[in-house]
C-alpha positions as CSV (number, residue, x, y, z in Angstrom):
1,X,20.1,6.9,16.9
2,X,22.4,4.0,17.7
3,X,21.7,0.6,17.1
4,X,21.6,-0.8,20.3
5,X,19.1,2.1,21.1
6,X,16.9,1.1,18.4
7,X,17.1,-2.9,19.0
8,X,15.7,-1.7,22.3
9,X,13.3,0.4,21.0
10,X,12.3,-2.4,18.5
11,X,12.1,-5.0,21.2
12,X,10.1,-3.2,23.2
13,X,7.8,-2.6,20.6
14,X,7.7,-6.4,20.1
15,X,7.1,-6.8,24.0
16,X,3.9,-4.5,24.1
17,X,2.6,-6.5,21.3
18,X,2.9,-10.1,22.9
19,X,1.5,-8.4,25.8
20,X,-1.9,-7.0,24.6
21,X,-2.9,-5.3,21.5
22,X,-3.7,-1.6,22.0
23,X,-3.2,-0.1,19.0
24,X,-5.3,3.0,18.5
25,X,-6.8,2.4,15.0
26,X,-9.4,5.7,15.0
27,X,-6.5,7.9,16.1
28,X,-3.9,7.1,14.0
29,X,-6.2,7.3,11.3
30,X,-7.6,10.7,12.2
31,X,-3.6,11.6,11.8
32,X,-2.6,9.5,8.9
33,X,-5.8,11.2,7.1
34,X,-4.5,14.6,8.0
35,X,-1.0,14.4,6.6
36,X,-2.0,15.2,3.5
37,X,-3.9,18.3,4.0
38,X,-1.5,20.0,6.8
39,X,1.6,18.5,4.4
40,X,0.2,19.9,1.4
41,X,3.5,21.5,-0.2
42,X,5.1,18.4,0.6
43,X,2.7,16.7,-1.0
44,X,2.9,18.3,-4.5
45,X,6.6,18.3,-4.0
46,X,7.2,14.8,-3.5
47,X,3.8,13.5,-5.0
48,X,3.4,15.6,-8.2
49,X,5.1,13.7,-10.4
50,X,3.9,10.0,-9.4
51,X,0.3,11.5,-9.7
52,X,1.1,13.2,-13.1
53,X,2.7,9.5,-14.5
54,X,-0.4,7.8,-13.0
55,X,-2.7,10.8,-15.0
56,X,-0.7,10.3,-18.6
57,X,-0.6,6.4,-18.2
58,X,-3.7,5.5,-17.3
59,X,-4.9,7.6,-19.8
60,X,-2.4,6.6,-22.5
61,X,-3.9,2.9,-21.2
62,X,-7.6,3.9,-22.0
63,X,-7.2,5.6,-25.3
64,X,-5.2,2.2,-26.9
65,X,-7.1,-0.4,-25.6
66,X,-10.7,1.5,-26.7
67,X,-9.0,1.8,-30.2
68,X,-7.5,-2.0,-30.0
69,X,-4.2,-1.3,-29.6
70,X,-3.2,-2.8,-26.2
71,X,-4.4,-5.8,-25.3
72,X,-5.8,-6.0,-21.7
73,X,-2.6,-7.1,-20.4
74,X,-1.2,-3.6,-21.0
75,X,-2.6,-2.8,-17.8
76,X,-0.4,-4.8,-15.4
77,X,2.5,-3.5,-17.1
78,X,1.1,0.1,-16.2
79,X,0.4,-1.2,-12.3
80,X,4.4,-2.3,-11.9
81,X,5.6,1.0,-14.0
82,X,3.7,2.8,-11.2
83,X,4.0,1.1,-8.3
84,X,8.4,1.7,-9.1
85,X,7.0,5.6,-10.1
86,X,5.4,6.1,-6.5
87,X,8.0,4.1,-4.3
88,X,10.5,7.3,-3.5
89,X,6.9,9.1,-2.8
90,X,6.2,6.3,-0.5
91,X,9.3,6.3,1.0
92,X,9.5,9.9,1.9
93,X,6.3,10.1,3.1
94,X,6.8,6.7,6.0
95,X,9.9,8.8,6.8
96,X,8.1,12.3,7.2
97,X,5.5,10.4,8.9
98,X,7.5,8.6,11.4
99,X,10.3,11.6,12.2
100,X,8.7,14.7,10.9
101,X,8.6,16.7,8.1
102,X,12.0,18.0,8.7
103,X,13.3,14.3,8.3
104,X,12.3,15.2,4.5
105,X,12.9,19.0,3.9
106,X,15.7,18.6,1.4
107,X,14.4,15.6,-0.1
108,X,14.8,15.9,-4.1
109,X,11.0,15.2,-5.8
110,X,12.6,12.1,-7.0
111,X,15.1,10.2,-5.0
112,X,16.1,6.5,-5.6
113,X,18.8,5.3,-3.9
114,X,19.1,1.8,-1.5
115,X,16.3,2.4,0.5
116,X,13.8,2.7,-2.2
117,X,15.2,0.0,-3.7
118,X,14.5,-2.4,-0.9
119,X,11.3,-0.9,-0.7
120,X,10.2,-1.3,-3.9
121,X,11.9,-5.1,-4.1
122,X,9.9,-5.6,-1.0
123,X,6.4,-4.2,-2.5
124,X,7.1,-6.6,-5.7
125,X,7.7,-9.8,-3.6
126,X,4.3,-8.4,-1.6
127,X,2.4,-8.4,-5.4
128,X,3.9,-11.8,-6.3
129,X,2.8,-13.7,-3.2
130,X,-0.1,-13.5,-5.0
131,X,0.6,-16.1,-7.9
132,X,0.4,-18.9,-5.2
133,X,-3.6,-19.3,-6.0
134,X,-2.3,-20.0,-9.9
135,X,-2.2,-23.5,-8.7
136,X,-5.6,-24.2,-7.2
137,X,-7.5,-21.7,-9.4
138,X,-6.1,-24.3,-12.5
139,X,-7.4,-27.0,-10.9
140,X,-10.5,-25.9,-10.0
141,X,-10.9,-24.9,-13.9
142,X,-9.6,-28.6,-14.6
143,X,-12.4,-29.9,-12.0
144,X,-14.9,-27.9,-13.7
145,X,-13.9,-28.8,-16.9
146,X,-13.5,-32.8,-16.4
147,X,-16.9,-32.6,-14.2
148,X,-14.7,-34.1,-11.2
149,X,-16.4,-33.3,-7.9
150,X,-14.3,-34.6,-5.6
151,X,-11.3,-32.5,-7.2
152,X,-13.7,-29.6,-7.5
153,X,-14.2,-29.1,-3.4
154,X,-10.6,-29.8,-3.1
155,X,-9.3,-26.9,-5.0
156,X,-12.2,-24.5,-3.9
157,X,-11.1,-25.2,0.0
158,X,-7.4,-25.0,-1.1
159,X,-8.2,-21.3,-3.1
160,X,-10.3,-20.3,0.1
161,X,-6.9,-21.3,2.4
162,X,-4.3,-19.8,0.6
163,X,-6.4,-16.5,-0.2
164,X,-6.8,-16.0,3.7
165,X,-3.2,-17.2,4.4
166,X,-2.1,-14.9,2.2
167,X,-4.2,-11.6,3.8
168,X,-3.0,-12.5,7.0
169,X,0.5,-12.7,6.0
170,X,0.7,-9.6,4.2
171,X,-1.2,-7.8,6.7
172,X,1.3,-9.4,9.5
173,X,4.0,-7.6,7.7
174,X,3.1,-4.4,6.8
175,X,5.6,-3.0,9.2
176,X,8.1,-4.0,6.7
177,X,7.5,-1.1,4.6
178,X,7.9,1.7,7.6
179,X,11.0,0.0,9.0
180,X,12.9,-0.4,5.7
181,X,11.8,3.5,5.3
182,X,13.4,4.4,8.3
183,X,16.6,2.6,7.7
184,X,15.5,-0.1,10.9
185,X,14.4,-3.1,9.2
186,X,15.2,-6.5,11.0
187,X,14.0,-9.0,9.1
188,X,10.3,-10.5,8.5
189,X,10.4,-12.1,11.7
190,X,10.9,-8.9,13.4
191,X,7.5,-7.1,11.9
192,X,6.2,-10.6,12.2
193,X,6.3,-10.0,16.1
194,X,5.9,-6.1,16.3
195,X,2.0,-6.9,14.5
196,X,1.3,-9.9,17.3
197,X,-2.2,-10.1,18.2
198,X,-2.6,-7.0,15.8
199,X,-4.0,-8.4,12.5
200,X,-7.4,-7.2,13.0
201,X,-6.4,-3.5,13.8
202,X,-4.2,-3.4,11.0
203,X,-5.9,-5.0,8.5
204,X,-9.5,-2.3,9.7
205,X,-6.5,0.4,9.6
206,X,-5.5,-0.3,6.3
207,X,-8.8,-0.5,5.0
208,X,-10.2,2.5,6.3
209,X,-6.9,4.3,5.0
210,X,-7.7,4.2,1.7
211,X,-11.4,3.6,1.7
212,X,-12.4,7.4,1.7
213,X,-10.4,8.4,-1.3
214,X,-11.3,5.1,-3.3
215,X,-15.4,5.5,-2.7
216,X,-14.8,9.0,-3.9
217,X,-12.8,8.1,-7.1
218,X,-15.7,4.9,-7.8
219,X,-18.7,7.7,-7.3
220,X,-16.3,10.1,-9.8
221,X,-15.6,7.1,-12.1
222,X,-19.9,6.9,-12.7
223,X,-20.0,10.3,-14.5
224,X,-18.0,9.4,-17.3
225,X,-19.2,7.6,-20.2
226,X,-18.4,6.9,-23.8
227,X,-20.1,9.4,-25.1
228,X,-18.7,11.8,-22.7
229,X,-16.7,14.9,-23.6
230,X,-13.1,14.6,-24.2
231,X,-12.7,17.4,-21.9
232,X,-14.6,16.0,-19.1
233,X,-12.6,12.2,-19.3
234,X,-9.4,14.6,-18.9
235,X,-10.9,16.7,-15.9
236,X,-12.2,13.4,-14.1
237,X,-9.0,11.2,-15.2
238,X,-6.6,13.8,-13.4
239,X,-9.1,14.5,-10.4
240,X,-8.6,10.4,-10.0
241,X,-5.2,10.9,-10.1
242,X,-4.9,13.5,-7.3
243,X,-7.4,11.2,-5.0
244,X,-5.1,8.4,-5.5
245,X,-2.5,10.2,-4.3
246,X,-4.1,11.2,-1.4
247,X,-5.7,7.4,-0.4
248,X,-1.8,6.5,-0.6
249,X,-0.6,9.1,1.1
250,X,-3.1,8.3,4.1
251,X,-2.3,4.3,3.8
252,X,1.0,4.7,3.5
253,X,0.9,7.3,6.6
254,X,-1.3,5.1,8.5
255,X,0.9,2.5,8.5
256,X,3.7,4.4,9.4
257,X,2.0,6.0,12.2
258,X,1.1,2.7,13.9
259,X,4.8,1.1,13.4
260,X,6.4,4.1,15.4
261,X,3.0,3.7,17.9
262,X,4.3,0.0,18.2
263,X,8.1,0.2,17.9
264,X,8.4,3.7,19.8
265,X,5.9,4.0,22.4
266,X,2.3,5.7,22.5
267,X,3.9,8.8,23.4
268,X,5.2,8.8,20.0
269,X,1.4,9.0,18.3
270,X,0.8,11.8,20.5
């Protein structure tokens, strides 16, 4: 596809969102939850081996901190190490998603070249946003602290700002992540517009994605204790692992699906 065929494409996208927002949440989800199951070989193909890291290092994780070895900061270092792990999974699955599952036949299990670069630079600036609410979250421990009301108010209603700020930022540019995927990515400003009068829809759609798999892994999460087999931790640690592959396999689909709904035309979620 040319360029100037997908500026139009893009712009057009942009035009049906100042118009009206139409997005269909329930259908795209129906789909985006789908993809896994009627993709399954894909799946284990290009998802096996970020779901196998997240098995061995969230267990590696739980087994040194319960004997005092890592410190609970361990675990962020974990989060990044698998957020870089699943970024060519979640890059070939926007693409199968958003051209077909020919788009991705001869893609290696592994692939990281530019694209998942960007991607995964764009995911870590998306994760760091979130160090803004350092600053009113010290002060309102310095309020607290120095019994200062006044100060106190101020930094709760500056928290509450920049945490709903923030959502609808992030959830205003979620079509980043499908349009640097695809190879069309025009800037912020560009998804900015695509998502006009969307937030709601996306942020439900984004929820809903993931919700499913997550309420499952929570329920599976109760049957483990400490006094629980060492057999049974492994069993449930690595049925975990498979769900989370699955809740971001539907979020990431999701996502994808309503960007080429937006940027390509209903036909195209048909």
């Amino acid at each position: 596809m040319s360029v100037t065929s997908q500026a139009m494409e893009s712009d057009a996208g942009e035009a049906r969102a100042a118009a009206h927002d139409d997005l269909p949440v329930l259908t795209i989800w129906r789909e985006a939850l789908l993809l896994p199951l009627t993709h399954l070989p894909l799946l284990i193909r290009i998802g096996g081996a970020p779901a196998l890291f997240n098995f061995a290092a969230t267990g590696a994780v739980a087994l040194l901190t319960v004997n005092g070895i890592l410190g609970a900061g361990g675990g962020y270092w974990v989060y990044l190490a698998i957020l870089i792990v699943y970024t060519p999974f979640d890059v070939g699955w926007a693409q199968m998603a958003i051209e077909g599952a020919d788009s991705v036949a001869r893609r290696l299990p592994f692939t990281f070249g530019k694209t998942e670069a960007w991607y995964l630079a764009a995911a870590i600036i998306q994760q760091l946003v979130w160090v803004i609410l350092a600053v009113p979250i010290i002060l309102l421990l310095y309020a607290q602290r120095n019994f200062d009301r006044s100060l106190r108010f101020d930094a709760a209603a500056m928290l509450l700002a920049l945490f709903v700020g923030i959502v609808v930022c992030l959830t205003r540019t979620l079509y980043v992540f499908p349009a640097i995927a695809a190879g069309r990515y025009r800037g912020i400003g560009a998804a900015w517009r695509q998502s006009k009068c969307s937030f709601e829809r996306l942020a439900l759609l984004e929820i809903i994605a993931r919700a499913p798999w997550l309420m499952t892994i929570a329920l599976i999460d109760r049957t483990v204790f400490p006094w629980s087999p060492a057999a049974w931790k492994l069993a449930v640690g690595a049925a975990e692992a498979i769900l989370y592959l699955f809740a971001e396999a539907t979020a990431i689909g999701a996502i994808a699906l309503a960007w080429r709904w937006r940027v390509g035309g209903a036909s195209a979620a048909a």
